[in-house]
RODOMAR-504095 format. One line per field, with one value per residue: residue number from 1; residue in one letter; x, y, z of N, C-alpha, C in turn. Coordinates in steps of 0.02 Angstrom, whole numbers, always signed. Example, Ala and Ser with C-alpha at 12.3 -4.5 7.8 and 13.67 -1.06 7.14 Angstrom:
BEGIN
num	c(1,2)
residuo	c(A,S)
nu	c(+660,+642)
nv	c(-284,-112)
nw	c(+390,+354)
cau	c(+615,+684)
cav	c(-225,-53)
caw	c(+390,+357)
cu	c(+660,+645)
cv	c(-165,+2)
cw	c(+390,+394)
# end
This chain:
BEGIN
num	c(1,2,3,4,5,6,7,8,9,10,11,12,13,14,15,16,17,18,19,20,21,22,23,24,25,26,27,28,29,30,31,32,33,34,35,36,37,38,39,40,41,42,43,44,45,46,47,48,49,50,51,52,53,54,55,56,57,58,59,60,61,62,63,64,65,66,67,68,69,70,71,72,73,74,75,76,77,78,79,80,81,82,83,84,85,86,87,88,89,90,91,92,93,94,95,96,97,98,99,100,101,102,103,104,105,106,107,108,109,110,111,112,113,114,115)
residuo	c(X,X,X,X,X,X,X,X,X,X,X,X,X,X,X,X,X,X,X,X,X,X,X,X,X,X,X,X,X,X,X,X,X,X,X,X,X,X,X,X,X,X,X,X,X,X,X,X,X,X,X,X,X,X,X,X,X,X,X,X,X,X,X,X,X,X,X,X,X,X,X,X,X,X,X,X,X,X,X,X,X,X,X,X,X,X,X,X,X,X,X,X,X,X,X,X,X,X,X,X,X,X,X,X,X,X,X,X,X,X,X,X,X,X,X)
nu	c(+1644,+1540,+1361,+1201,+1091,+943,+802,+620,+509,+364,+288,+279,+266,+138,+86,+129,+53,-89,-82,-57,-170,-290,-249,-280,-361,-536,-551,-441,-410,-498,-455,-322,-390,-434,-302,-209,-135,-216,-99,+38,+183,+329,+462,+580,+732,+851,+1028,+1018,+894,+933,+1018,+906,+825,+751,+614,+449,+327,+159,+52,-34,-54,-98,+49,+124,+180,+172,+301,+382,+549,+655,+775,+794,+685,+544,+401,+389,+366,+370,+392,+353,+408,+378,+275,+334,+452,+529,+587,+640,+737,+699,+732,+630,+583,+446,+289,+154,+37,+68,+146,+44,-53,+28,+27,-91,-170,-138,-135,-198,-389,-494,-635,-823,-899,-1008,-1176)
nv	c(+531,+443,+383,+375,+297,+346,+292,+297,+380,+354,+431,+494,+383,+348,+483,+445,+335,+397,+474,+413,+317,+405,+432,+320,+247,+211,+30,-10,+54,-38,-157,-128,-79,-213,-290,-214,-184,-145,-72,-16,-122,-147,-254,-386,-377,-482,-459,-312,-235,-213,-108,-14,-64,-140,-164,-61,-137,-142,-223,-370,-516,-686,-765,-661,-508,-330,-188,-40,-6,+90,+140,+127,+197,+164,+44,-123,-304,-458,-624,-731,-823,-817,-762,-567,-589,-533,-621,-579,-454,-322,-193,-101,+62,+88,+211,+173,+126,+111,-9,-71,-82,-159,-277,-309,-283,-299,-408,-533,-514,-626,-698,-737,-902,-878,-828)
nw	c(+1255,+1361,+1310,+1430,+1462,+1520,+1610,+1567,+1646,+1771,+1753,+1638,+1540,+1574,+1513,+1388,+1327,+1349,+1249,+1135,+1146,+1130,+976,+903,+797,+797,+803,+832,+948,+1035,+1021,+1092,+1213,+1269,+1291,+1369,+1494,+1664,+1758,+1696,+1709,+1771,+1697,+1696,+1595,+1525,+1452,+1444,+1476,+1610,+1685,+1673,+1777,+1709,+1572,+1551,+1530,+1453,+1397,+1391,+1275,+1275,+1266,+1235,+1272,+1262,+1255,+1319,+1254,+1291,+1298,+1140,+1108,+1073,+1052,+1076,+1079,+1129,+1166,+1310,+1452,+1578,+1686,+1723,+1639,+1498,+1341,+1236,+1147,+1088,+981,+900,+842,+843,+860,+997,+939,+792,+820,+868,+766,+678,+744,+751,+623,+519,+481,+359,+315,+382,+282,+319,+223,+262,+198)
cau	c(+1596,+1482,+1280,+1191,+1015,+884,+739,+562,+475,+292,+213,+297,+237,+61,+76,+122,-9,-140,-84,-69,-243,-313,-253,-298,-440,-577,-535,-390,-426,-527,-414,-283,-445,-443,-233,-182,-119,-254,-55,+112,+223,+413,+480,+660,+752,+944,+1048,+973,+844,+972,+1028,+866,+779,+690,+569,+379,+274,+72,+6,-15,-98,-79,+112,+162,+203,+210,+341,+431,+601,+652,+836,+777,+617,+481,+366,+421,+327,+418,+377,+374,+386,+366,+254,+396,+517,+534,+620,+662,+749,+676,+770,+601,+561,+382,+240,+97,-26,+82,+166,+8,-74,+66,+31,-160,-217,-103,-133,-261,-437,-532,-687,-847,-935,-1116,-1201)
cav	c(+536,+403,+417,+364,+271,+372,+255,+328,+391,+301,+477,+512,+330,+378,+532,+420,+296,+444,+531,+367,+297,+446,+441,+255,+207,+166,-22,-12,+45,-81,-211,-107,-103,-295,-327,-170,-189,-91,-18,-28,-155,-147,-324,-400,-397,-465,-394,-253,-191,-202,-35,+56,-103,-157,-111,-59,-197,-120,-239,-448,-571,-752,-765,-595,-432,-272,-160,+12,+0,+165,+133,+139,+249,+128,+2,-177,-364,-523,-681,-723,-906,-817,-679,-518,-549,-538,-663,-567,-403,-293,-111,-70,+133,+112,+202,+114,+142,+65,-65,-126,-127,-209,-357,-349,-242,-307,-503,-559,-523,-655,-686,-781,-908,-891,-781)
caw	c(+1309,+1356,+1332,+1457,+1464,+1571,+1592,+1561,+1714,+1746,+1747,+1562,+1510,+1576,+1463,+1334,+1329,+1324,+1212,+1083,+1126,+1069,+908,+901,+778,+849,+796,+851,+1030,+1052,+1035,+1145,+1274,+1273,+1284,+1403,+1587,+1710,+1754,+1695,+1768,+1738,+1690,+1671,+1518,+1534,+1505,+1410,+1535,+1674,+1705,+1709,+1818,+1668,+1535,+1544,+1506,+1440,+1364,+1349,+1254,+1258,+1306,+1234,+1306,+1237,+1319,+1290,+1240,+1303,+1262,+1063,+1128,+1034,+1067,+1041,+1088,+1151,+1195,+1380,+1476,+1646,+1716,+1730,+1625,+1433,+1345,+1179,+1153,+1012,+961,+864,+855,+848,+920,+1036,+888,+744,+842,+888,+693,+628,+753,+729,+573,+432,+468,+310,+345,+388,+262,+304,+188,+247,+179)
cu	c(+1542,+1403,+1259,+1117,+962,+825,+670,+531,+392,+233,+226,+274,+164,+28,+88,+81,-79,-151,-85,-142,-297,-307,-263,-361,-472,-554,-490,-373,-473,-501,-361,-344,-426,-372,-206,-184,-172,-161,+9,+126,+300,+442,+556,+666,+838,+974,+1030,+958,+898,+991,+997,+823,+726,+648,+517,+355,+191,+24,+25,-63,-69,-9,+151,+163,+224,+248,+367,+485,+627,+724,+833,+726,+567,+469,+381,+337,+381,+361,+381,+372,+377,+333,+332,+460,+503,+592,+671,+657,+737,+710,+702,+589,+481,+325,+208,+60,+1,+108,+99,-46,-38,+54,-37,-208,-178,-115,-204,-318,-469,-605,-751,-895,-1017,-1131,-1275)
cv	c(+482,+435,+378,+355,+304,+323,+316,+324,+355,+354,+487,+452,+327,+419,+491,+394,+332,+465,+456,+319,+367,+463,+377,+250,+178,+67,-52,-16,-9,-155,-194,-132,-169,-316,-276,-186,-140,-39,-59,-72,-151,-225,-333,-416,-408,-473,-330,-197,-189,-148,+8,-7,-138,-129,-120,-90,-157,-152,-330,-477,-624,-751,-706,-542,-396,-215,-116,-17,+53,+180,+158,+172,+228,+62,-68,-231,-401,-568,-700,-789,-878,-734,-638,-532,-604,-575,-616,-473,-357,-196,-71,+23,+159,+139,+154,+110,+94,+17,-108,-144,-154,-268,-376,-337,-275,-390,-472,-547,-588,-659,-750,-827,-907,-811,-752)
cw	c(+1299,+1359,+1383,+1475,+1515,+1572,+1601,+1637,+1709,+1739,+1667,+1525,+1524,+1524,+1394,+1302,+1319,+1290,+1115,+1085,+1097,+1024,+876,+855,+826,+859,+849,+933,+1050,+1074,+1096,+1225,+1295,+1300,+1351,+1469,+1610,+1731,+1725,+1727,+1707,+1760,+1652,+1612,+1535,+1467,+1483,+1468,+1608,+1722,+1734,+1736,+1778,+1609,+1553,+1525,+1494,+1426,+1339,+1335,+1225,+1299,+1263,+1258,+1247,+1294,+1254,+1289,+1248,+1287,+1193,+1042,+1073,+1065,+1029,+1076,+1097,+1177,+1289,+1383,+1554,+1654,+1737,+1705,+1529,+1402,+1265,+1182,+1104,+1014,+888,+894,+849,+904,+933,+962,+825,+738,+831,+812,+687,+669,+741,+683,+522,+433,+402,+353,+326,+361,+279,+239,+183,+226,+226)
# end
């Protein structure tokens, strides 16, 4: 028997997104604040995203996108060269919250020399 990909509904990705900025460090949301779509947009992925019309796009900075993966039900990042559509296919299982430290809490901190 085949499985069969359901894509995430945009009220269940609403619920998602709520329910992972509130457990967000403050820090943390802050930076989300700064990178997050005002809404969702669903953006091409081939052939991957094909089936269910795409994945959820939440969140870009610079020329990346973060997007559900709802196939592998975690939060990935890709590169883009065009508004709506992701250039790189990621099978990560992370939530919003630890996707998004690992791209902006684990770099080296930054120390200054003045005192």
């Amino acid at each position: 028997m085949t499985k069969y990909w359901t894509p995430v509904t945009e009220r269940h990705l609403a619920d998602m997104l709520r329910t992972a900025e509130q457990q967000m460090a403050p820090s943390l949301r802050q930076t989300w604040q700064l990178i997050r779509l005002p809404t969702p947009e669903l953006w091409q992925q081939h052939p991957w995203g094909d089936e269910g019309c795409g994945f959820w796009v939440v969140a870009v900075f610079g020329k990346t996108c973060v997007y559900l993966n709802d196939i592998s039900q975690g939060f990935n990042s890709s590169i883009f060269m065009s508004w709506g559509h992701i250039e790189d296919y990621q099978t990560r299982t992370d939530t919003l919250g630890s996707h998004l430290a690992g791209l902006f809490h684990s770099q080296p901190s930054v120390t200054s020399d003045i005192d």
